[in-house]
C-alpha positions as CSV (number, residue, x, y, z in Angstrom):
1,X,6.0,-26.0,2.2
2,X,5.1,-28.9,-0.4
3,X,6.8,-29.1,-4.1
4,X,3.5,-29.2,-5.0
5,X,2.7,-25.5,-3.4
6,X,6.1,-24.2,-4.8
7,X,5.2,-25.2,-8.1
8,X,1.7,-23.8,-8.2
9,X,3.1,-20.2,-6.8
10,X,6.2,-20.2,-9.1
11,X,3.7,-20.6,-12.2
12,X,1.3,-18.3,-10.7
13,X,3.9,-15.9,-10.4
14,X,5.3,-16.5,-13.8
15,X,1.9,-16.3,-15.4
16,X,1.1,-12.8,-13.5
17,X,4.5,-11.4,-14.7
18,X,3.7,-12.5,-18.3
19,X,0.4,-10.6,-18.0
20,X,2.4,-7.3,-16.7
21,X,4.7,-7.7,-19.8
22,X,2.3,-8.2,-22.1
23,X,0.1,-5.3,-20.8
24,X,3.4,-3.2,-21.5
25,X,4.5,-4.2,-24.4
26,X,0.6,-4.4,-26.5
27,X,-0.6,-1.5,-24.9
28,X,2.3,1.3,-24.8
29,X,1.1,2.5,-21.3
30,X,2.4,5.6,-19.5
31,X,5.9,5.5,-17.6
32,X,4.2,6.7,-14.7
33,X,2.4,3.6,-14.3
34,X,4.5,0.8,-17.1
35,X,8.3,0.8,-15.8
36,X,9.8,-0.8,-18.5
37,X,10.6,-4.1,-18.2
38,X,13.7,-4.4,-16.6
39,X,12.7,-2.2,-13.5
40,X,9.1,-3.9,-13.2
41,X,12.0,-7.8,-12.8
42,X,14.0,-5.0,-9.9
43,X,10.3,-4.1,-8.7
44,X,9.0,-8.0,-8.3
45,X,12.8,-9.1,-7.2
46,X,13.1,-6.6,-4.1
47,X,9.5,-7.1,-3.2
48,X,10.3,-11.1,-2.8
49,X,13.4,-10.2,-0.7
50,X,11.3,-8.3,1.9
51,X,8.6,-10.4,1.5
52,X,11.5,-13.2,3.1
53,X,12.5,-10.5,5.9
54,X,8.9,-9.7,7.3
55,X,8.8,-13.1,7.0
56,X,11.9,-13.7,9.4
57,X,11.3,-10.5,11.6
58,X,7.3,-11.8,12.6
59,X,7.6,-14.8,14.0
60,X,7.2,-13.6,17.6
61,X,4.0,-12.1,16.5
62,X,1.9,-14.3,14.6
63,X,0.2,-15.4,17.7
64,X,-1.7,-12.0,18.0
65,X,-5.7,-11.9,17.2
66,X,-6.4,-11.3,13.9
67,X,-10.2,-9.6,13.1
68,X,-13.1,-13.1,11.9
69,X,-15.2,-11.0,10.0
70,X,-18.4,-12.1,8.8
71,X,-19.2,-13.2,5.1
72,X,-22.9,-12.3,5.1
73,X,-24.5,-10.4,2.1
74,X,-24.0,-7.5,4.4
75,X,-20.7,-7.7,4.9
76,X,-20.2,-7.9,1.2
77,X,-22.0,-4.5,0.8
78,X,-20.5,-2.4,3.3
79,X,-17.2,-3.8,1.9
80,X,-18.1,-1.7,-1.4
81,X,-19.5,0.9,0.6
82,X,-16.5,1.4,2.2
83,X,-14.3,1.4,-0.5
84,X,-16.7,4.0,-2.5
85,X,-16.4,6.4,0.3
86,X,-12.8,6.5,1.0
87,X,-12.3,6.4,-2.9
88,X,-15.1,9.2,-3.2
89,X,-13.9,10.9,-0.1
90,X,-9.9,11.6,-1.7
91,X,-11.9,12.9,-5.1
92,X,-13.9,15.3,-3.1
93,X,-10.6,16.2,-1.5
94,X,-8.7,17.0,-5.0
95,X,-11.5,18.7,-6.5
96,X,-11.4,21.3,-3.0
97,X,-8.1,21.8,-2.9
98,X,-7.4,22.6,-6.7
99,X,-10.3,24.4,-6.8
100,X,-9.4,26.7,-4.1
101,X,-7.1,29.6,-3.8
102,X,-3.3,28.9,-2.5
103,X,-3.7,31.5,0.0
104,X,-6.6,30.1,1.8
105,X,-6.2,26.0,1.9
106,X,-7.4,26.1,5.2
107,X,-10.0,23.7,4.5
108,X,-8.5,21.2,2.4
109,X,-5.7,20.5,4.8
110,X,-8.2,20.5,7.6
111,X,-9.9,17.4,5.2
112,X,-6.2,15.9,4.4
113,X,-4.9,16.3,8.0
114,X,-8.1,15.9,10.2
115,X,-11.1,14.7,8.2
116,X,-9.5,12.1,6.4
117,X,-7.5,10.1,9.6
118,X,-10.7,10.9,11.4
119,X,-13.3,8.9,8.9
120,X,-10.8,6.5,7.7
121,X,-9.9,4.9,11.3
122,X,-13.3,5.5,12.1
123,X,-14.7,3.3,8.9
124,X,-12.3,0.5,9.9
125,X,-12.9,0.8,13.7
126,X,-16.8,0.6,13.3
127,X,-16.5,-2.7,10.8
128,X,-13.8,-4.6,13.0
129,X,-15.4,-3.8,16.5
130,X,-17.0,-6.8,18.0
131,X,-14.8,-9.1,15.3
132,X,-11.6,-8.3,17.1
133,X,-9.1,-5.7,17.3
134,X,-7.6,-3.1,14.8
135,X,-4.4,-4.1,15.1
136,X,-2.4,-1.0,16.6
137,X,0.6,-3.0,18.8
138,X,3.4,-0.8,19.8
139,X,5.7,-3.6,21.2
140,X,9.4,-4.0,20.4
141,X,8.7,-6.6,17.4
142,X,6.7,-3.8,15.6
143,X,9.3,-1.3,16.4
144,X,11.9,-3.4,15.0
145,X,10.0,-4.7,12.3
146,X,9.9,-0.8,10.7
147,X,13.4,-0.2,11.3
148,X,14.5,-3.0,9.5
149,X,12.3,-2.5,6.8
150,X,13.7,1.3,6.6
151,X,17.0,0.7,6.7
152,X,16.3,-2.1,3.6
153,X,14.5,0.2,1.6
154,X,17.1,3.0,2.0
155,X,19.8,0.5,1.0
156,X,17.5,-0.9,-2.0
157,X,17.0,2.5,-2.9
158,X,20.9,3.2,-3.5
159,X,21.4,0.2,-4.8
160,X,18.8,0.5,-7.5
161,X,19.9,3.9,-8.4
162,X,23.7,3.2,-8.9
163,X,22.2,0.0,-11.1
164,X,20.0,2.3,-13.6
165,X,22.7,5.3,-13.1
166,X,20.4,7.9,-11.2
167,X,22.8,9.9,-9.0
168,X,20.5,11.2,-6.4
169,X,21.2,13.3,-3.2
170,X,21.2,12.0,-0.1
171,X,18.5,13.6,1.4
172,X,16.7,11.5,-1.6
173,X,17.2,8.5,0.8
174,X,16.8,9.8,4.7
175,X,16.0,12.4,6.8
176,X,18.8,15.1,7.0
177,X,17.6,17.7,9.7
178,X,14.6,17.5,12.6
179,X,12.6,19.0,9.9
180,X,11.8,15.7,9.5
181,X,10.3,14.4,12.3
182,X,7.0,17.0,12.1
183,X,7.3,16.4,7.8
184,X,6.7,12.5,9.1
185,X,3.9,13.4,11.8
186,X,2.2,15.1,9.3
187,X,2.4,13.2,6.3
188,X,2.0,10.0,8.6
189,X,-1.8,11.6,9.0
190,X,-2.1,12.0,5.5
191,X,-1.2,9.0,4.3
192,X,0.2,6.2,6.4
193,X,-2.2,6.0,9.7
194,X,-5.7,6.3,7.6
195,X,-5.1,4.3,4.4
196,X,-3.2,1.5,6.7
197,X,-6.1,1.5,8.9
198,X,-8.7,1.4,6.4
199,X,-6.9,-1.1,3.9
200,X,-4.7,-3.3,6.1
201,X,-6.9,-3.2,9.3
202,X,-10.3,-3.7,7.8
203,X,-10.2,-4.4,4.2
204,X,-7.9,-7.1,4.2
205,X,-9.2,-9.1,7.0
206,X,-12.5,-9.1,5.0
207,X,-11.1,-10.2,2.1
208,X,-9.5,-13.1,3.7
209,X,-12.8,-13.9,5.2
210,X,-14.8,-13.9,1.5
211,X,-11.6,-16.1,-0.3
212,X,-10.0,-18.1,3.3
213,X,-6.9,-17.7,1.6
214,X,-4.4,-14.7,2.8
215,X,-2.7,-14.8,-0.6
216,X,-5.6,-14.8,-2.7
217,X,-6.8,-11.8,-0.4
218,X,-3.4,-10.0,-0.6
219,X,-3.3,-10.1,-4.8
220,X,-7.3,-8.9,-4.6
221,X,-6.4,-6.4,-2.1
222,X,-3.2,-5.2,-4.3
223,X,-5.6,-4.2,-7.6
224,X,-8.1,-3.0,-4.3
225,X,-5.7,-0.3,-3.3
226,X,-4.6,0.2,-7.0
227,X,-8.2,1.1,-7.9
228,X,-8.6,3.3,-5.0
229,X,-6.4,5.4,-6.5
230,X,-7.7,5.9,-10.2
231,X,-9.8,8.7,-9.8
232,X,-7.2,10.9,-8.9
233,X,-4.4,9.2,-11.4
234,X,-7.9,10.3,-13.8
235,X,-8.4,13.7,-12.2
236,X,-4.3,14.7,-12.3
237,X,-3.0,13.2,-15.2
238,X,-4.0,13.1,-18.7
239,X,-3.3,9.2,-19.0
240,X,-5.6,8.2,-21.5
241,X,-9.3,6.5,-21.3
242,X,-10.5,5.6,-17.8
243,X,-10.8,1.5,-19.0
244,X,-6.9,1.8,-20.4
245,X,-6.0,3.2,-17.0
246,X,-8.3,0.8,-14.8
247,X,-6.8,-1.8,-16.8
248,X,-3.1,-0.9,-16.1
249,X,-4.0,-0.3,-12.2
250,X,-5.9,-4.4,-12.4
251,X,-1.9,-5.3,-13.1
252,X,-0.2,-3.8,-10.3
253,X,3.3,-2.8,-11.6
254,X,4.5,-1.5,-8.5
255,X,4.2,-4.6,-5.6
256,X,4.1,-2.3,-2.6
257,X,0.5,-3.0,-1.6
258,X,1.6,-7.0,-1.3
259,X,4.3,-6.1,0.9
260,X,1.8,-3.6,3.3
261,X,-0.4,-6.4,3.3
262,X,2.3,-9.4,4.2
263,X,3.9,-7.4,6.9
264,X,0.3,-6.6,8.6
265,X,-0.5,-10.3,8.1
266,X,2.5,-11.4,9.9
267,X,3.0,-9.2,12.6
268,X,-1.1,-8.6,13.2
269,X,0.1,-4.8,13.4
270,X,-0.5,-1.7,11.2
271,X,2.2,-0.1,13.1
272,X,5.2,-1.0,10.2
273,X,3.1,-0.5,7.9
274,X,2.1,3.3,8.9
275,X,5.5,3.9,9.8
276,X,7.5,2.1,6.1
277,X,4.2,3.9,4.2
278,X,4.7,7.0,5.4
279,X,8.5,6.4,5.0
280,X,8.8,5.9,1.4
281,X,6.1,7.9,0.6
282,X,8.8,10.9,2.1
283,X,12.4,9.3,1.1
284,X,13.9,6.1,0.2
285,X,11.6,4.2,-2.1
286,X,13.1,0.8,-3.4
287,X,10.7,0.7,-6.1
288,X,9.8,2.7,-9.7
């Protein structure tokens, strides 16, 4: 890579990490979403290391076929159409399921478990078909891929801890009984499979074709997936006004998305994504 690119993603960097601070410190925001600054530097830090290992681990399969999506005034609008229904889609979900009785969630986990992998694969099937293919490889480079990116984020995660002197269990970290493998399958459904699908597999690749630049289309795609989910952070927490919050989710303190994004741009699969998104979301996450 060029000095010259170096430079220009070293003061990009530095100039995004001044805006994070500065969002902290002038605006007081909510530990839930503002670690302080210390843990944001241990955020950014461990995001660049596995940034460098998807980075090492993808080589064999960067020759796979990435979606060319169109850049037509259509495409632009289904883009936001998209996005509105998924975001509209997990508000109409919270509002069912707090809305109805514990003893009868029947439908609400028929919506989380069924409904939503149903109509989020299908949104980013329907959009990709004819542009290319979705992206689900099961080969051994995937497989090893979300192993390796497992077994870093458990080690991250004990690391971190014994740095900021949080003692946590074990079972904090991985999987202690076979309990575990239905918890994953399930929670896999909920969370990993449709918002991989829908964000890596056909949100991204649009992106990239509006801006022709994957990073540019990673960082969009980071404060994409961060304002996906402010109506619920609005709906389940009392965090403040909606434009304090919006504004705190536009500066991404927690650089998860960049890594989903980098290790589905690089390997051209959404399998180790699903698989380390649905693994953090259960145990071992390296980050605040």
């Amino acid at each position: 890579m060029p000095v010259r690119k170096v430079g220009l993603a070293a003061t990009g960097i530095a100039a995004y990490l001044t805006a994070v601070f500065l969002v902290n410190m002038n605006f007081q925001l909510s530990p839930l979403l503002a670690p302080v600054w210390q843990e944001e530097l241990w955020n950014y830090g461990t995001a660049a290391a596995m940034l460098v290992l998807v980075y090492f681990l993808s080589k064999k399969a960067t020759a796979r076929q990435r979606p060319e999506l169109p850049t037509d005034r259509a495409s632009v609008l289904w883009f936001f159409v998209v996005f509105a229904v998924a975001a509209g889609f997990t508000v109409a979900f919270w509002l069912i399921y707090n809305l109805t009785d514990p003893s009868s969630r029947v439908i609400p986990v028929l919506l989380a478990y069924v409904a939503m992998p149903l109509l989020y694969v299908g949104l980013a099937c329907w959009r990709v078909k004819g542009h290319g293919i979705l992206g689900f490889h099961f080969s051994a480079v995937d497989w090893q891929l979300a192993v390796t990116m497992i077994l870093f984020a458990t080690g991250a995660s004990v690391l971190r801890d014994r740095v900021f002197g949080i003692m946590n269990p074990l079972s904090s970290y991985l999987p202690l009984s076979l309990a575990a493998i239905p918890m994953f399958l399930i929670q896999s459904l909920n969370n990993g499979i449709p918002e991989e699908a829908l964000f890596r597999g056909y949100l991204l690749p649009q992106l990239f074709a509006f801006f022709r630049r994957p990073w540019l289309a990673m960082l969009v795609m980071i404060t994409v997936f961060g304002l996906y989910h402010l109506p619920l952070l609005l709906l389940g927490h009392n965090l403040g006004p909606w434009w304090l919050v919006a504004l705190q989710l536009a500066f991404p303190l927690q650089p998860t998305g960049l890594v989903f994004g980098y290790a589905y741009w690089r390997s051209r699969s959404l399998v180790p994504g699903i698989i380390f998104h649905t693994y953090t979301t259960l145990w071992a996450s390296w980050y605040f």
